[in-house]
N, C-alpha and C positions, 0 to 999 in steps of 0.2 A: 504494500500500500504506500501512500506517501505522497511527493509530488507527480508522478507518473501517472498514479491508478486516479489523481483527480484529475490532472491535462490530458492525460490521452487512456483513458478508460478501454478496454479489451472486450468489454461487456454491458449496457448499457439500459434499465428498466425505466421506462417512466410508466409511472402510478397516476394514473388520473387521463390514460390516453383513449382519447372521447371520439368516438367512430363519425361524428359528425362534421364533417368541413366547418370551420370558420370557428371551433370552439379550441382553445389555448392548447389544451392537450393534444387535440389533433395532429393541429400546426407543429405541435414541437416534434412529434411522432414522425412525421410524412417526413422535417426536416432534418432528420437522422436518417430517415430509410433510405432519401433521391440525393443525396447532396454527395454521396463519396464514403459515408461509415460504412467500413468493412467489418468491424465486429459484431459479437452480437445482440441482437436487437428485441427486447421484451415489453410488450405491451398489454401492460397491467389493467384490465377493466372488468368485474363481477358478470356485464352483460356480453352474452356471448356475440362475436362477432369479427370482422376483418378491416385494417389499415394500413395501406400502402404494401398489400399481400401477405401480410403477418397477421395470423390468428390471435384473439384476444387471451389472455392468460388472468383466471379469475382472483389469483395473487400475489403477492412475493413468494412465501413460501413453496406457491406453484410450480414455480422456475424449477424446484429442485434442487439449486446449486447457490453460491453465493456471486453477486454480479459487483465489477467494482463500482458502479455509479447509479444512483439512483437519483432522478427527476421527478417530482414531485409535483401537481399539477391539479390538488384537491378543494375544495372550499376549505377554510382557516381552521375551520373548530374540528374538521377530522384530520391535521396534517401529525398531530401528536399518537398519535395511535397506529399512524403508519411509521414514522419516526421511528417509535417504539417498539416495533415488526423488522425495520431493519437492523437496528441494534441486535437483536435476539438472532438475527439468520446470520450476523456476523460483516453486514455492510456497514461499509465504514466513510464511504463518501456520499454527501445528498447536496441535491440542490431543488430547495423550495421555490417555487415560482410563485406562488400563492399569496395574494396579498392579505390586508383584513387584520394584522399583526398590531404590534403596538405606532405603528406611524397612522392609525385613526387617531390616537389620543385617547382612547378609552381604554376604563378599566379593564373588560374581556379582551378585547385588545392586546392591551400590556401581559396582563396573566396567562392568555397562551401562548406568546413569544416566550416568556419565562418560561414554561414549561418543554418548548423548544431547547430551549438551553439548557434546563438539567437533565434531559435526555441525552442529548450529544453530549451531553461531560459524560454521564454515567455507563456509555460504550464507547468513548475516543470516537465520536464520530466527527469527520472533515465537515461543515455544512454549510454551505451560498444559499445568501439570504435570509430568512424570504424575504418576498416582495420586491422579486427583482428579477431580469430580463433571461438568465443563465449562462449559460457558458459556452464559447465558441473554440474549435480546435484546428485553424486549416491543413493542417499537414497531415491530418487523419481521416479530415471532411467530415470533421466530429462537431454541426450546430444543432447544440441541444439548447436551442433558446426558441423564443418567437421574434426573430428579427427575417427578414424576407430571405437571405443567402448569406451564402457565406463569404468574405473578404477576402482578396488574397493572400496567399502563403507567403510569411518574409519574419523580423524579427520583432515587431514591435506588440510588446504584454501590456494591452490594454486593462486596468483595473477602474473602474467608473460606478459612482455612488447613483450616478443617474443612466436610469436604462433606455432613456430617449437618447440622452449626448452620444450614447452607443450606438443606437442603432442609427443615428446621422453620420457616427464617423463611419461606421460600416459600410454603409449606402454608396458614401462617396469616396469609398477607398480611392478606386482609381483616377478619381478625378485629383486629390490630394496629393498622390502618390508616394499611399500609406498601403503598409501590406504587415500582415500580422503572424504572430508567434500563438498567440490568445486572445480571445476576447473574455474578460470576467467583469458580468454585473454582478455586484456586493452587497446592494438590496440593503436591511434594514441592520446589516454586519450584526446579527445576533450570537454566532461564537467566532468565527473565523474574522477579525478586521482588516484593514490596510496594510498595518503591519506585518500578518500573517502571510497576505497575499502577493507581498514586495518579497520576502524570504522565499515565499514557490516559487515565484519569478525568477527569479537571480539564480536558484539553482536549475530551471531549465537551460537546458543546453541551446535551443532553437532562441532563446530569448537575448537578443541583442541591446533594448532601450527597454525601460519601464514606465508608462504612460499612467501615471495618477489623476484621474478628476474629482478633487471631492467636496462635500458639502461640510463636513465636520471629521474632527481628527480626537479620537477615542484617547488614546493615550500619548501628546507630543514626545514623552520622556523616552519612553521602549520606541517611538517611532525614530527619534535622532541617534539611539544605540545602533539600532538596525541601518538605517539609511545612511550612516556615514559609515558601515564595511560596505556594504554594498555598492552606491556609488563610486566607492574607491573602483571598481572591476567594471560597475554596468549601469551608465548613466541613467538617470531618472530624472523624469520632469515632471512636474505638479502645477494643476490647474487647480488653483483653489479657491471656490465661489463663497459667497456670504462674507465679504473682508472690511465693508464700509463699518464703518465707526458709526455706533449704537449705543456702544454701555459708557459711554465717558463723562456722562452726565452726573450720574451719581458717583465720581470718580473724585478723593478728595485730595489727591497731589497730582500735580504736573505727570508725574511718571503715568499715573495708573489714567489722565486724563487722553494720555499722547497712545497708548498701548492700543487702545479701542480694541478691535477684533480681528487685528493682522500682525499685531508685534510678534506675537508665538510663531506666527507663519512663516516670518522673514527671519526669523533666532533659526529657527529649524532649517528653511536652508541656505543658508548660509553656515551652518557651524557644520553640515552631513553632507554641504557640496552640490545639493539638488538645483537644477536648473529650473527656474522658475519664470512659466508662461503665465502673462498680467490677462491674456486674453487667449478667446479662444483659436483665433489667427497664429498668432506665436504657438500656442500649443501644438497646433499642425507642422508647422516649419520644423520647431524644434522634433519634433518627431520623427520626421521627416529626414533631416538632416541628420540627424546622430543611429537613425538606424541604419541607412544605406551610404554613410563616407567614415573613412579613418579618422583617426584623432589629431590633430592640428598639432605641428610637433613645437611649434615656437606661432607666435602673431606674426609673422612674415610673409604675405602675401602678395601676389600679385591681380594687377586688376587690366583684364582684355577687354575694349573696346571700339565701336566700330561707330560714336557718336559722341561727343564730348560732354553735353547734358547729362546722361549717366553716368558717365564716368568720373565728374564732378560730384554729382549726389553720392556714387559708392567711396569717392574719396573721404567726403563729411561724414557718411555711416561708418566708416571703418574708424576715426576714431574712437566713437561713441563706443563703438562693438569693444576698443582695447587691442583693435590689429593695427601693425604696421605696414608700411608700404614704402620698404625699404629699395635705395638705389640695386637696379641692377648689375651682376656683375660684367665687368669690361668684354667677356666673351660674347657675353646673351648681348649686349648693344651689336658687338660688330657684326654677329650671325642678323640679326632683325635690320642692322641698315641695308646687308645683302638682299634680305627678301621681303622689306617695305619699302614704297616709294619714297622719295624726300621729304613727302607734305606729310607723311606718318608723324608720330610720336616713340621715340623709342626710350621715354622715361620710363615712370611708373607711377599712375597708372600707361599701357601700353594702345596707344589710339591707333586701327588699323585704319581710320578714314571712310566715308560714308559705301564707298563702292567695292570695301573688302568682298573678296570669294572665297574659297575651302582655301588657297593657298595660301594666302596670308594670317587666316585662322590658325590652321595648321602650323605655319612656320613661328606666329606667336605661343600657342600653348604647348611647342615643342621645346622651345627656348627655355618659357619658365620650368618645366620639367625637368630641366637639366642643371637651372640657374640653384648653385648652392645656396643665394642668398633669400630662395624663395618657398616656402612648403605647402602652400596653398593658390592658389586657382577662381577667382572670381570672372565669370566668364560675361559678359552683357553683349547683346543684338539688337539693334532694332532694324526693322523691315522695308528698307530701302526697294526701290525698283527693281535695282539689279543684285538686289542680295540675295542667294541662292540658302535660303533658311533652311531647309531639310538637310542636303548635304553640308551644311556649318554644325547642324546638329551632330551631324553621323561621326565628323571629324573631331569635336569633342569627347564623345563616346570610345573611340579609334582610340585618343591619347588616352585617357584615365584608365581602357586594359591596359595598356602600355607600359604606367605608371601605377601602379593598384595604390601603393602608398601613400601619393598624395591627394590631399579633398578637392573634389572640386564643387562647387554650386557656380550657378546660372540664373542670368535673367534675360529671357525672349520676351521683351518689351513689346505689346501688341497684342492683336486681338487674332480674326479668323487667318493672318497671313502666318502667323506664328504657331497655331496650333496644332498643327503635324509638327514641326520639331518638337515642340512638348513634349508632345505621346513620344517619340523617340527616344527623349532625352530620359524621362519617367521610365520608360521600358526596359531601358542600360541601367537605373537604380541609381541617376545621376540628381539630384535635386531640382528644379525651378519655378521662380519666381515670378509673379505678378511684377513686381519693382525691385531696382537695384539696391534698396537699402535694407529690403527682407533676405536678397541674398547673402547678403555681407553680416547682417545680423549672424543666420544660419551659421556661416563661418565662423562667426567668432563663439557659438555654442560647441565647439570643436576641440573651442580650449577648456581646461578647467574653470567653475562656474568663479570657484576662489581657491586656488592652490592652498592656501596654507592652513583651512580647513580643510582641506582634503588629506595633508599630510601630516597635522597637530595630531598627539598622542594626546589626551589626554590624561593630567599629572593626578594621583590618587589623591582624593581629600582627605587632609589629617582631620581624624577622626575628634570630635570637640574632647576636651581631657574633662575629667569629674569635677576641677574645680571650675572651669569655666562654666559646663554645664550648673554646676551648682547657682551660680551666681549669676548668668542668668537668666534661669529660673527664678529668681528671687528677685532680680529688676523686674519682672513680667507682672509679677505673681498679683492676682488682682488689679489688673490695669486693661481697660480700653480705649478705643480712642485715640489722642494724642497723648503723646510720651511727652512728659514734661522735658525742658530743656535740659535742665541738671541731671536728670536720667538719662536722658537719650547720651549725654556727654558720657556717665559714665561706663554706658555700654558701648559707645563706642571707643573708649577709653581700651578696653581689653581687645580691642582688631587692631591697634596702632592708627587709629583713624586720629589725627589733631585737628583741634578748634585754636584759638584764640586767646588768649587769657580774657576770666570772663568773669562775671559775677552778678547774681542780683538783687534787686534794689527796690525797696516797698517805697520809699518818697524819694523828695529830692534830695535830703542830709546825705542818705544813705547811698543816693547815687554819685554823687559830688565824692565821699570819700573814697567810692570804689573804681571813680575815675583817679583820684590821686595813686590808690595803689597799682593800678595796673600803669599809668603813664600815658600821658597821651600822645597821640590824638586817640578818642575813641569813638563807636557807634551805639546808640542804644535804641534798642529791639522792645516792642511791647512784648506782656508774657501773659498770655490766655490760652487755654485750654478749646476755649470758643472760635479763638480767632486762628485759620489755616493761613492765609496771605494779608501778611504783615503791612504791604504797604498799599493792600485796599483798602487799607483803614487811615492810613497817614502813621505807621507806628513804627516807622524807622525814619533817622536821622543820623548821618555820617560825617565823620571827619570832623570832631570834634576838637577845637584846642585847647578850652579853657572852662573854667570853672563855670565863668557865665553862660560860655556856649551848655554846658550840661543842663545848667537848672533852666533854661529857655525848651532846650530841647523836650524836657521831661514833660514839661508844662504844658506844651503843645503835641506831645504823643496821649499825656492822658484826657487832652480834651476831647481829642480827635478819636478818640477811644470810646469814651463816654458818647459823644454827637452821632456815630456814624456805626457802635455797635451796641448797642444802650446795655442789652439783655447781657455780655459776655462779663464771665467773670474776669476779672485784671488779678493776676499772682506777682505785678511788681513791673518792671524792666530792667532788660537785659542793659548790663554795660560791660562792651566787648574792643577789646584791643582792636582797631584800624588797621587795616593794610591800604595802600594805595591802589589804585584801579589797576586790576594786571584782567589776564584772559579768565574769563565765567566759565565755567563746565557747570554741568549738574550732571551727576551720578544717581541711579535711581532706580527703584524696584517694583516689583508687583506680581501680586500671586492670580495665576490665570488657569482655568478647574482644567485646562486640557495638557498644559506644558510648563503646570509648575510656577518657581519664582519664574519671571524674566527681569534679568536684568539691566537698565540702560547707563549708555553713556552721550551726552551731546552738549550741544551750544546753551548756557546757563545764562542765570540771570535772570534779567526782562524780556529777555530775545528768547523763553524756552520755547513756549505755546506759538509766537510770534513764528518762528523762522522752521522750529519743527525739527531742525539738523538732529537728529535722531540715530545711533543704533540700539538693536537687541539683540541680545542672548539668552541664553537659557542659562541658570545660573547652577554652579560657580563656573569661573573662567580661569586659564593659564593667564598669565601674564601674555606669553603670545596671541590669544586670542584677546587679550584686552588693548591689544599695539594694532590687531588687525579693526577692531571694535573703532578707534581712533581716526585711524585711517581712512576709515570709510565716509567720518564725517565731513561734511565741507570748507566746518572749519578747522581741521587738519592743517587747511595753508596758516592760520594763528599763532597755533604750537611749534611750527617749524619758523616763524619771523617773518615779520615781516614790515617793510617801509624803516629800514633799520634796526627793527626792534630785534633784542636776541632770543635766540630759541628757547623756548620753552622746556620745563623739566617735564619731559614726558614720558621718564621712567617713574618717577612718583608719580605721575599723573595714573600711568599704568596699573602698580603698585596698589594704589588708591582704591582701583574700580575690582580688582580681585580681593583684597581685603573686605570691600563691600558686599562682592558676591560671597565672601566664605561668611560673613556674619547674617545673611538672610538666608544662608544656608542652615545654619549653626540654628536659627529661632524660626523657626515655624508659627510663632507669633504675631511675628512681621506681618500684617497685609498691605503694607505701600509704606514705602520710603522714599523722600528726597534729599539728598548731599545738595544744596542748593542755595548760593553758589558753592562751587570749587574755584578757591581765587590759587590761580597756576602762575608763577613766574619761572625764572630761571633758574631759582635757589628750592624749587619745593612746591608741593600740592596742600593747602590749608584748608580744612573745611570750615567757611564763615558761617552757613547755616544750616539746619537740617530739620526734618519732618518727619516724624515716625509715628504711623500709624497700626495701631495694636488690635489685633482682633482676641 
């Protein structure tokens, strides 16, 4: 049993196979019998009768023998009883097609999907769905689904939570110039999820790409274990719907405000390496291209054209995409001045001129072929009078046997003059494109989505010690809400997290003296329990030099306090040692029911909500992944200087955001955190303020 006996079954029953054309069962019956399954075929129905020349068979037990796959195709409230028939005869793979389960929302519903699932635990049964389209096998001619045929045979394992986007892509394999390994709808993922589905995947042999579409992600954590071995070996792409920002409303820090319902999504791939289609266009291309070309050995490609407009637009995508378009070498010039006219282009990109024929195609993607400083192939056409499109196609095709190593994609710019080379190019398992910058995209999906999640070990987390554990526990202990400032200090106190010197201050006497012991200049922070943003209220004032400036300041944070928050309790103000304006980060947390903490890092301040410069993780992080975290941001160019300024310490800055992910690691209490700001100079990473919210 295993992956085999559930992709390509030897034997094959469906339960619920209804002698009437246009009923589910039928359908799925007929489309195992005419389509190419060679094995054997059992069609399970009490009333005696014939389907697609196979006599009905009144049972399971009937059969006699034990079948690997059974298809299921009954009303909802008898699928537990047959379930519970295959467990007993010793089946171990099923697929429920049956809707009626718990995606009504109702109680019966719910209760017999549960019942679903302690059956399949209690015999190891494999089980798709229910409430979902079933499973397709080309290389067996195994469609045990109700989709109309079957796709073509190639390597792409379809996995899709929706059984319509399936049978769209199916429909239009060939028009897409998608051909498949598997097709698997997952339906209501009652025991087997995504997870489980990406692990069958990766171990079929036939399975080149892993095509994800999903609506919701069961468990992010086991999904980003699994997804980053396996994309190491077998690229995956995920289409994932339902991502606008929803829950940020009732969201009481910046972190958990900015997270909405896609931070999990983009932590996940990015730290497992998944290639991530924003739409369902991309999802094809990407599919497309990584199952039928090599892997891109360096960003160095070259770009073939035969009209300057495109080759200018794939010029501007290729940066975008992260490829180069590096000079050619001195050899490839002097071979292309040979066999291009004068008015040609023999840079890069390579312009063969409006009135190119096979010859000059040829003598260009011969060139780059050969050009060391080249690994890739961006090919563009468009349909001149005398451009001979079918055979510039064939010669494309010609080089890449030629060459099997390196990628190539294509854009035949155009409509009906174009569309015989398509089918050509489609038919050689060459890519192309409606436009020059979906090519060039494609291409750059060739490279890794981010090397250094691809290649991070993840470093074992020291495990919390008893006395930290002890302690806290004991900050926590009876607290919701917000963390008092003095608390929050002193649990961040044991991460090496530093604040400021700091103190607070019930009046003005008391503030004035605790500005004298810390030194000025100083800042002071209103301090309520009530109050989440400080200076919605007017309750910060900075840069403080003098005695007067304090008692002025205090006077006007408590009125401003009083007018604009009547009901909030006041614990004093904060009086906190100044630093001069240097770079804002905010470092930041939040617990999300499908992927855990996530942890952020980005542009702080006043500019968090404003500018959005955002990444996530899923927490904790390596210091490496906390430098790739950085990186990502836009303001990246900050830290590294700029307009004179000197570089930023962006090893503490680093430093900073994993210490932070090991302490919302460490508390499980934590439900959103902000470090906000992080004032970053050259000498070190400060936290000025912070927000800790306690569940």
């Amino acid at each position: 049993m295993g992956i085999m006996s559930l992709l390509s079954p030897t034997s094959i029953a469906v339960v619920g196979a209804s002698t009437q054309p246009g009923k589910v069962g039928h359908d799925i019956f007929v489309n195992l019998a005419t389509q190419g399954f060679t094995g054997e075929l059992y069609a399970i129905n009490p009333k005696a009768g014939e389907i697609a020349g196979h006599a009905t068979i009144p049972s399971l037990s009937a059969i006699g023998k034990t079948v690997d796959l059974a298809v299921i195709v009954t009303p909802a409230p008898t699928v537990a009883a047959i379930l519970e028939e295959c467990g007993a005869l010793g089946i171990k793979n099923a697929v429920v097609i049956s809707a009626g389960f718990a995606e009504t929302s109702t109680e019966e519903g719910r209760t017999m999907e549960s019942a679903l699932k302690s059956i399949a635990k209690k015999y190891g049964i494999l089980l798709i769905g229910p409430n979902c389209l079933g499973i397709l096998r080309p290389s067996i001619g195994m469609n045990a689904s109700f989709a109309k045929s079957l796709p073509p045979k190639g390597g792409i394992a379809l996995i899709s939570q929706s059984g319509a986007t399936a049978v769209g892509l199916i429909d239009g394999a060939t028009a897409f110039g998608l051909s498949f390994a598997s097709v698997i709808s997952i339906g209501n993922k009652t025991v087997l999820d995504e997870c489980d589905y990406v692990e069958r995947c990766a171990a079929d042999p036939e399975t080149r790409v892993i095509g994800l579409y999903l609506e919701s992600i069961r468990d992010g954590r086991r999904f980003l274990k699994i997804a980053r071995d396996v994309a190491a070996k077998t690229p995956i792409v995920l289409l994932k719907s339902g991502v606008s920002e929803h829950g940020s409303k009732a969201a009481a820090s910046h972190t958990g405000a900015l997270a909405g319902s896609d931070a999990g999504v983009a932590a996940l791939c990015r730290q497992a390496g998944i290639h991530r289609a924003w739409n369902t266009e991309e999802f094809l291309d990407l599919l497309c291209v990584l199952n039928t070309q090599p892997p891109l050995l360096s960003p160095k490609v070259a770009i073939i054209t035969n009209a300057g407009g495109p080759g200018i637009l794939a010029t501007d995508a290729a940066e975008t995409a992260g490829l180069q378009l590096p000079a050619l070498d001195p050899q490839t010039v002097a071979a292309l001045k040979g066999a291009l006219p004068s008015a040609a282009s023999t840079g890069n990109p390579i312009d063969v001129i409006g009135d190119a024929g096979v010859d000059r195609y040829t003598a260009a993607l011969k060139a780059c072929a050969e050009d060391p400083n080249i690994d890739g192939v961006v090919a563009l056409l468009t349909p001149q009078v005398m451009t001979p499109c079918d055979a510039i196609a064939r010669a494309v095709v010609d080089v890449r046997k030629k060459s099997p190593l390196m990628p190539v994609t294509t854009s035949f710019l155009g409509g009906s003059s174009v569309e015989s080379a398509r089918a050509i190019l489609r038919a050689a398992d060459i890519p192309t494109f409606d436009t020059p910058e979906r090519a060039v995209r494609a291409m750059g999906a060739l490279r890794s989505y981010e090397p250094q999640a691809m290649n991070s070990k993840k470093e074992p987390l020291k495990a919390q010690s008893p006395q930290l554990k002890a302690v806290t526990a004991n900050i926590f202990s009876g607290r919701t809400g917000l963390l008092p400032d003095d608390i929050a200090r002193q649990l961040f106190a044991h991460y090496d997290l530093s604040f400021p010197k700091q103190g607070v201050a019930k009046n003005e006497e008391e503030a004035v003296r605790t500005a004298a012991d810390i030194g000025y200049p100083v800042i002071l922070k209103i301090q309520s329990p009530d109050i989440l943003h400080k200076t919605d209220v007017g309750g910060i004032r900075g840069n403080l030099q003098s005695e007067n400036d304090v008692r002025s300041a205090i006077r006007e944070i408590l009125a401003n306090a009083q007018k604009l928050a009547p009901k909030a309790t006041i614990d004093g103000v904060l009086v906190q040692q100044f630093f001069k304006a240097g770079d804002e980060f905010i470092v930041g947390a939040v617990r999300d029911p499908a992927f855990g903490t996530l942890l952020m890092a980005g542009l702080g301040g006043i500019y968090t909500e404003l500018f959005r410069d955002t990444a996530f993780r899923m927490a904790p992080v390596t210091e490496e992944e906390a430098y790739v975290m950085l990186q990502q941001l836009t303001s990246w160019t900050m830290l590294l200087g700029a307009r004179g300024k000197p570089q930023s310490d962006i090893p503490a800055l680093a430093r900073l955001i994993v210490n932070v992910g090991r302490m919302v690691t460490d508390c499980p209490q934590i439900k959103e955190l902000d470090v906000n700001p992080v004032l970053v100079s050259e000498s070190g990473a400060i936290v000025a303020d912070a927000k800790v919210i306690v569940d």
